[in-house]
N, C-alpha and C positions, 0 to 999 in steps of 0.2 A: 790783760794778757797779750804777749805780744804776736803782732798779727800783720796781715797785709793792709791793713786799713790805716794801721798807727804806723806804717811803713811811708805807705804814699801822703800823708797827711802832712810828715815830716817831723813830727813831734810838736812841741806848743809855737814856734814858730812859721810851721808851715810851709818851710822851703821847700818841699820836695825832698826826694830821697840822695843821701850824698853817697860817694863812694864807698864807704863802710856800710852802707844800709843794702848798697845792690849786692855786697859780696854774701847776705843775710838772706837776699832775695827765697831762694830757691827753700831755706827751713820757713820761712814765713808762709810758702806755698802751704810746706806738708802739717803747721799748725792750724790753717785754714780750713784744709781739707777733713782734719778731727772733725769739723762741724758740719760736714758739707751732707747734704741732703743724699748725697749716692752713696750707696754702701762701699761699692769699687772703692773709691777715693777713698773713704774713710777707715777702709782694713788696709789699704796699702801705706797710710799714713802713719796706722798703730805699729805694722812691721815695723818701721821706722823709727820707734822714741828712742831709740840710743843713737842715733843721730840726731834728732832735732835735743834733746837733753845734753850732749857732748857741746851744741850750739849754744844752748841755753846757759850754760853753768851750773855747778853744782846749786847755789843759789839759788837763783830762779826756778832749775828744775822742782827743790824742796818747796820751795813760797809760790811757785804757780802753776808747775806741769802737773806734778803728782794732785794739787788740791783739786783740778780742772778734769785729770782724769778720775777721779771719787766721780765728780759730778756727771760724768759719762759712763756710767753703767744701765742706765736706761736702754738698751740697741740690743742689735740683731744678734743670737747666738753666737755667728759666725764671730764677729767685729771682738766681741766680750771673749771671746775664746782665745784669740791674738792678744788680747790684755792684757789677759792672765797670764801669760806666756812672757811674754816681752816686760812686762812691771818685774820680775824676778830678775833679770837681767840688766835692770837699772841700781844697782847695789853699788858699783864704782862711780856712777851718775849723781846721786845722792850724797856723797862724803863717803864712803864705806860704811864699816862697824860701827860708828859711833853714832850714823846719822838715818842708817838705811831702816831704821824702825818706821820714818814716815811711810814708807811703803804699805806699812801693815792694813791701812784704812781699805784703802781703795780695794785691796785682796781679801779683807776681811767681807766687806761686801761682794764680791766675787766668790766668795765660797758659799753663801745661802742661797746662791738662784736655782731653779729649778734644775737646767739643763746640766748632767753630768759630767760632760766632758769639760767644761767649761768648770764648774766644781773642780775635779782631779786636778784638773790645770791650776787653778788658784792655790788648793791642797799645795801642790808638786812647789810651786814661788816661794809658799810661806814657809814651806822646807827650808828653801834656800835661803833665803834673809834668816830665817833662825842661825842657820850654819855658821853665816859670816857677824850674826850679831854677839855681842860681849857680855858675857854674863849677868852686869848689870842691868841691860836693858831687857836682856830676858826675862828678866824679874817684875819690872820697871813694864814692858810694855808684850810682852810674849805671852805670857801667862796668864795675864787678865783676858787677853784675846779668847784666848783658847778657853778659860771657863766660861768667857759671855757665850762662845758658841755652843759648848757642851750642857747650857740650861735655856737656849733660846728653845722659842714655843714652834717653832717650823722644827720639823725631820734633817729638813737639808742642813741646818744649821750643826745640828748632833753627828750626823754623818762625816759632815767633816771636821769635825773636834776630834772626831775618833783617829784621825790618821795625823794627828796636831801633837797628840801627847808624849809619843818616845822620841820627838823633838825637842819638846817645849820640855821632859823627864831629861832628857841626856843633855842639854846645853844650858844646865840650872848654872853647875858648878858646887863645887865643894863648898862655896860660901853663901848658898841658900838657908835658908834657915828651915826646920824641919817643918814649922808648919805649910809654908808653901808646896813642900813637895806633900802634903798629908791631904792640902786642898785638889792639890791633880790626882792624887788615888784615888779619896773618895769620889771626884766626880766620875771617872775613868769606868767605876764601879758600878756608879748609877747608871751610867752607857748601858753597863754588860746587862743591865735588867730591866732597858726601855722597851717599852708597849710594839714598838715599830720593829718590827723584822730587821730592818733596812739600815737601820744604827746597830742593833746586834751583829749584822753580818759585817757591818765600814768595821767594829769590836774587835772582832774575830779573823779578820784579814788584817790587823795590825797588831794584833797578839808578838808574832815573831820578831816584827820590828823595837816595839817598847819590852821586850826581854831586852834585846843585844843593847838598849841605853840603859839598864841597867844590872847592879851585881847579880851573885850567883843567891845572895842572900835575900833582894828585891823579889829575883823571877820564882825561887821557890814561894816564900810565904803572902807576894801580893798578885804576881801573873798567873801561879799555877792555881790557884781558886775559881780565879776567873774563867780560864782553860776550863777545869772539870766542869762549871756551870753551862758554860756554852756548848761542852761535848754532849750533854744532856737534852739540848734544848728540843723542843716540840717543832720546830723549823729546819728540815735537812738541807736548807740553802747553808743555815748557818751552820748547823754541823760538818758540812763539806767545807767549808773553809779553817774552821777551827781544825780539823785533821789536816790540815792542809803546811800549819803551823808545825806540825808535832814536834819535826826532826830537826828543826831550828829550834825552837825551846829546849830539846834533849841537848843541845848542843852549848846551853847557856848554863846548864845544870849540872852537877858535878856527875859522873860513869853511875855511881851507887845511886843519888834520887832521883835517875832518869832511868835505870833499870825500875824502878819502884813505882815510877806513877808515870811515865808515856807508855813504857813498854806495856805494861797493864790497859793502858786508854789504846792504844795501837788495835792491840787485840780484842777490846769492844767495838772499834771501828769498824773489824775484818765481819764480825755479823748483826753490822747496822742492819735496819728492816726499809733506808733506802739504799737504792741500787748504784744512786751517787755518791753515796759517800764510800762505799766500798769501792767503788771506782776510782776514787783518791786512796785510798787507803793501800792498796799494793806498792803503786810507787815512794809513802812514804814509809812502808815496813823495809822496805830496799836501803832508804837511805839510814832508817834508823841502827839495820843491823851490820851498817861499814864503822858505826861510831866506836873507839877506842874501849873497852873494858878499863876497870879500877886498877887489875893486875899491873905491876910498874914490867913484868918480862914482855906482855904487851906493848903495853907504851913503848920500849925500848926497840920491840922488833919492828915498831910501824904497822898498821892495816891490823887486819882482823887476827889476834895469834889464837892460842887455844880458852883462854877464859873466854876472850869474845864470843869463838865459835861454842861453844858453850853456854854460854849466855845466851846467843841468838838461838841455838837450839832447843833452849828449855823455853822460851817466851813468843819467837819468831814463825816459827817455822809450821807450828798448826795453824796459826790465821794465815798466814800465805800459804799455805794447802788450800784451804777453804777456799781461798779468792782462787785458785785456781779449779776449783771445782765449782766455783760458784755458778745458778741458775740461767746468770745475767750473761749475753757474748761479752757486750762491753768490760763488762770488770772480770773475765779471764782473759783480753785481750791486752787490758794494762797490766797485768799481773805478769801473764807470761812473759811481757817485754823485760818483765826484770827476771825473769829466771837466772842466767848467768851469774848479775850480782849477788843474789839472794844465795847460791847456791857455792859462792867463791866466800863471801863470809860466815857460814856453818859449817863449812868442811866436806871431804867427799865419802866422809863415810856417811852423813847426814842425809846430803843431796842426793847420796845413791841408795839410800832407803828409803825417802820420806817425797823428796822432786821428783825423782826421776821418772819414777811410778803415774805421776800426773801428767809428765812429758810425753810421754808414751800414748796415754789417751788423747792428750789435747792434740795429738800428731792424726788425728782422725776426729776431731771436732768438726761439729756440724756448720759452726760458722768460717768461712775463709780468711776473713779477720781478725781472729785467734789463732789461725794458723799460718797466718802473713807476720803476725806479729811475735810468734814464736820460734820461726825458721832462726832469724841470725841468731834471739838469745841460747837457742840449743848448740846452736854449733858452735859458739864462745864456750859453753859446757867443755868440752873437749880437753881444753890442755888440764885443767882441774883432773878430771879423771884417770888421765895417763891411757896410754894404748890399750893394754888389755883390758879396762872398763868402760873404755867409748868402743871396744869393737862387739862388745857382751851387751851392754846396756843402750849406748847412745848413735850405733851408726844405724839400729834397723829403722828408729823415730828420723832419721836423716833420709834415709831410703823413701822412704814412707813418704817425706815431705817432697823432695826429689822425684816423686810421682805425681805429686799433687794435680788435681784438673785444673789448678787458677792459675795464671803463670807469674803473678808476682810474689807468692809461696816459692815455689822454686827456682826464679830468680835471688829471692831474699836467700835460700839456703847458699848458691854458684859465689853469691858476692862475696859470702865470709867464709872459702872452703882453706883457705890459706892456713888459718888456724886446723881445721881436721888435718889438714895435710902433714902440716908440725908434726902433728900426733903421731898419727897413724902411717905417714909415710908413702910414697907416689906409688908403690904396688901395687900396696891395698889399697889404696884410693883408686887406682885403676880397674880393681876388680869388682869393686864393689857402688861407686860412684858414677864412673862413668858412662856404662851402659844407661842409665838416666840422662846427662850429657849428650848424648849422642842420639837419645831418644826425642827429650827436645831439640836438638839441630834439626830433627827434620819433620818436626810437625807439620802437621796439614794446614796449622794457621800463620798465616806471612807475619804476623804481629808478634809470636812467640818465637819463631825465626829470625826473626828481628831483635828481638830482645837478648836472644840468649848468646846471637853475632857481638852484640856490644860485649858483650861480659869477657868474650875471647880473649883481648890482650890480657886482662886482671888475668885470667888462667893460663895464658902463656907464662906472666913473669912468675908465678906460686910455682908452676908443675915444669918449668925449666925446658929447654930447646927439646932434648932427645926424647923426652914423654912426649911432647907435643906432635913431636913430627910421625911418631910410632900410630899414635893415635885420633890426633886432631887436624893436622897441615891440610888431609882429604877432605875436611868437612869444609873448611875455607874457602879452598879453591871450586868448591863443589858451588856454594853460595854464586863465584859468579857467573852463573849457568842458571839461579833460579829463575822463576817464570815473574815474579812481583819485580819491578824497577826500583822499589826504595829497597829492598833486599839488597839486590848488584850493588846500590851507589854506596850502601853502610858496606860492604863488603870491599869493595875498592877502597875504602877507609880503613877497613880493617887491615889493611893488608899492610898500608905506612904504620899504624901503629906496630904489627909485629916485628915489620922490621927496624923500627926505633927499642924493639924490646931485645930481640935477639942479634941484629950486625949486618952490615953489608954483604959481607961474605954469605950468611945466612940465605939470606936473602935473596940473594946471587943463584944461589942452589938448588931451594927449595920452592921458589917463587918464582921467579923471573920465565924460565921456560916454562913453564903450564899458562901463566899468563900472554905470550907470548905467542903460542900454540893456539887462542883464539881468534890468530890474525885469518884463519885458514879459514873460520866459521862460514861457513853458508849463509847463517843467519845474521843479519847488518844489528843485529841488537847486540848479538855476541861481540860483534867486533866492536860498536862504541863502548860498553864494558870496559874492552881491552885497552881505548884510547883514555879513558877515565882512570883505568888500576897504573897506566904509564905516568899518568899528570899527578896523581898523589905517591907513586912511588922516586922521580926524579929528584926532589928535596931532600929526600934522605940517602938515596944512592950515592950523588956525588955525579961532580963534572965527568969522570972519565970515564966510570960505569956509565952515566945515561948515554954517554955520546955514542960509544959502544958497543950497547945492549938495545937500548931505547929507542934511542931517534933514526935510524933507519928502518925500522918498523913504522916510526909514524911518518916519517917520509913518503912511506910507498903508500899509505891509507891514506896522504892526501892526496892519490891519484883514484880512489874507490870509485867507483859507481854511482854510489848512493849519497846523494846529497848530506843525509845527515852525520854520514862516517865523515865528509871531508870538513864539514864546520866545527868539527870535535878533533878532528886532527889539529885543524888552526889553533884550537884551542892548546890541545900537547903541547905544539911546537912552541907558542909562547909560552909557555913555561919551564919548557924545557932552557931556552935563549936566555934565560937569570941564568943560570948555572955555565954557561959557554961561553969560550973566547970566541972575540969580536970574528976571527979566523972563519971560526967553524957556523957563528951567523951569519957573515959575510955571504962563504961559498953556498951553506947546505939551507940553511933555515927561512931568510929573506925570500931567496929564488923561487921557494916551493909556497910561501906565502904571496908574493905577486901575483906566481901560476892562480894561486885560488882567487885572487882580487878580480879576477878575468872571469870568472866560472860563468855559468848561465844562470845557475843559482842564487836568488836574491839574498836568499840569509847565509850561503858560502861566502858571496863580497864583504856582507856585513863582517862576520865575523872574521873574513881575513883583514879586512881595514881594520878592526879593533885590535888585530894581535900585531900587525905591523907599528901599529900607533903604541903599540906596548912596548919595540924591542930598543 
């Protein structure tokens, strides 16, 4: 194998290394280092084979890197982890299609070792070389792989057979012969009924994928048996993954024998006796009840029309009650998160007899993780309903939540009011919303003040200039007067965003003089605020508003008192100096940054030498 040693030796004559041997130098390093005693070297080496194999040639790589690496599986997790990874990626290194079967050895042993990640990874390679390999050799060198693993006497070996087969099933080709594929079912079979948990569950987490390789004729009479046995099984590791499946096998199987045997296994799910698997089980009754009905006026209209909703109401909709009523927080907390969709595919007369009702309570659930997780899906509710039925049934559960003691409940409601607004319209949003709004702006806690500041611009651009300024513009400007410092500084942010929301002029109006107004403060925290809401507002104003408005203001505060007002003014004034002609740095901006270069104050110089060095 070639190396540093057969480099310097010079070959059978011994000359030393000639010109072509040194320009080799540097792969000979990294094929060295495969053996080198330090793990370092030896993982930086493996990242490496599509370089030293581009070196090598296809050739060589076939007849000595790939054979070299089989026999380096013996090593550290780490090292074999990299192998596994980087051997999939030697496909072009090898010949392509017709050649990249050698690969399969070295992966094939990589798939039995203990360590899983290391397993996946070999699993994920041997995907890959199936992909790019030809039919032929699938037959030829694929498939025998995959049954040695699926009857070896180790676990590990079965495990990952399991994730081998809607590979080694989809990349047969039409010109297998049937008994081959009869030899991958039945073993595939034998999988779904081995002793080890741990094969059942690699089974049942590849259920979804060996449907989509094969027809709608396969996944009924050979996936879907397999399906009911695993749904059954005495292992709720394995049963949570088999449901996990559902709505992907529903999707391989024709509208009519997926309404007939998932929709039925759905709803044994919803009162599995563990609390995990019905915690899978919400999210996938959500996606099963978006799927297409038989009806062609369906198919025709796109998304759920009325057979669907139909359909999902005769089958769907009492097991997603249930999970919303269920014991567990955790599986009303997944459940509710799909409320919206659940309740857009049944329709609104459905969801406002049968959901709604469960909204209502879970809007006072004991856990606040059911009700974090519930805020946005109810307010999606909303345009489904139409005004008169979100103002009857769905805004006092909104109310409700917009009281909540936790504040990422009622942040969750603030972020998605857009949609009620649609609805319901800035009035009645004002009447009945707001007061909530305005109740969090001024909580006792700096953190929910904090939070509900950020949400401002989103609710600027929903509820539009004149609502805002009627109602909110005070809350704003009130922030930079509060007593907490990360409050003022998100609030001096807030202030550029609204006026990148609403205009200059806006801006000009409603902002600039109340800001402005804190030049006069008594209090020197008040006035750096003011120097801060100046430095984030001049970027969006514009050269002739800030020159204008702005900067004679901070002009005069870098003559303050207080130390810490004039190093924050240096700060304004360089910022303000992007936006101005050389004119107006020249006479106004330079001169008053000097003054500060002089000060007594050591961090005044500092910071005036850093914005001079700015302009």
């Amino acid at each position: 194998f070639f190396s540093l040693s057969s480099m310097s030796s010079g070959g059978a004559g011994g000359g030393g290394m000639t010109d072509a041997d040194s320009s080799l130098y540097p792969i000979a390093v990294l094929i060295d280092e495969l053996k080198n005693d330090d793990i370092a070297l030896r993982l930086n080496s493996i990242k490496r084979l599509g370089t030293i194999a581009l070196a090598l040639g296809e050739v060589r790589t076939r007849s000595e890197l790939v054979p070299f690496l089989a026999e380096c599986t013996d090593d550290e997790d780490e090292v074999l982890l990299a192998m596994a990874e980087e051997l999939g990626n030697l496909i072009t290194h090898v010949g392509g299609p017709s050649q990249c079967f050698c690969l399969l050895a070295p992966l094939e042993t990589l798939a039995v070792t203990e360590e899983t990640v290391v397993r996946d990874a070999a699993a994920a390679s041997l995907k890959k070389v199936a992909a790019a390999m030809d039919a032929q050799s699938i037959q030829a060198h694929f498939v025998p792989l995959v049954t040695r693993l699926a009857t070896g006497e180790w676990f590990t070996c079965r495990v990952s057979a399991a994730g081998l087969f809607a590979a080694a099933f989809q990349h047969l080709g039409s010109a297998a012969d049937a008994s081959q594929r009869s030899v991958l079912q039945e073993a595939f079979q034998r999988l779904a009924k081995d002793e080890t948990p741990m094969v059942r569950r690699a089974v049942a987490q590849s259920l979804a994928s060996f449907a989509s390789a094969g027809d709608a004729a396969t996944v009924e009479t050979f996936v879907m048996p397999i399906f009911n046995h695993l749904a059954s099984d005495d292992q709720d590791s394995v049963r949570l993954l088999t449901v996990g499946g559902a709505a992907e096998l529903a999707k391989a199987l024709s509208p009519e024998k997926a309404e007939e045997t998932i929709f039925p296994a759905a709803a044994a799910f919803a009162a599995d006796r563990s609390w995990r698997v019905r915690y899978v089980a919400g999210p996938q009754i959500a996606e099963l009840a978006c799927l297409p009905s038989s009806s062609a006026a369906d198919g025709a209209a796109g998304g759920a029309g009325a057979a669907a909703q139909e359909r999902n109401a005769r089958h769907l909709v009492a097991p997603f009650v249930r999970l919303l009523r269920d014991g567990e927080a955790e599986v009303r907390a997944a459940a509710a998160a799909k409320v919206a969709d659940v309740c857009k595919c049944v329709g609104a007369d459905a969801a406002l007899a049968e959901i709604l009702p469960c909204v209502q309570e879970l809007a006072s659930d004991s856990s606040q993780h059911v009700r974090a997780a519930l805020a946005p899906a109810a307010v999606a509710v909303a345009p489904l309903l139409g005004k008169q039925r979100t103002v009857e049934s769905l805004l006092p559960s909104l109310l409700q939540l917009l009281r909540d003691e936790h504040p990422e409940v009622r942040l969750n409601v603030i972020s998605h009011l857009e949609e009620v607004n649609r609805v319901v319209g800035v009035e009645l949003l004002s009447q009945s919303l707001l007061p909530a709004i305005v109740e969090l702006a001024e909580d006792r806690s700096w953190r929910i003040r904090l939070a509900i500041l950020e949400y401002v611009p989103l609710l600027a651009s929903q509820l539009g200039a004149s609502f805002f300024d009627r109602n909110l513009n005070s809350l704003c400007l009130r922030w930079l007067n509060d007593d907490v410092c990360r409050v003022r500084a998100a609030a001096t942010a807030n202030l550029k965003s609204l006026a990148e929301v609403f205009g200059v002029e806006w801006a000009l109006t409603n902002v600039v003089p109340d800001v402005l107004g804190l030049a006069k403060s008594p209090n020197y925290l008040r006035r750096i605020t003011m120097l801060d809401a100046l430095e984030s507002l001049a970027p969006v104003l514009g050269p002739d508003a800030t020159c204008q408005h702005l900067l004679p203001v901070a002009l005069n505060c870098a003559k303050d008192g207080v130390p810490n007002v004039k190093f924050r003014a240096a700060r304004a004034l360089a910022a303000m100096a992007d936006s101005q002609t050389e004119t107006v740095v020249e006479r106004s901006i330079k001169p008053s940054l000097v003054d500060l270069g002089s000060d007594g104050d050591v961090d005044v110089r500092y910071f005036a030498s850093q914005a001079i060095a700015a302009l």
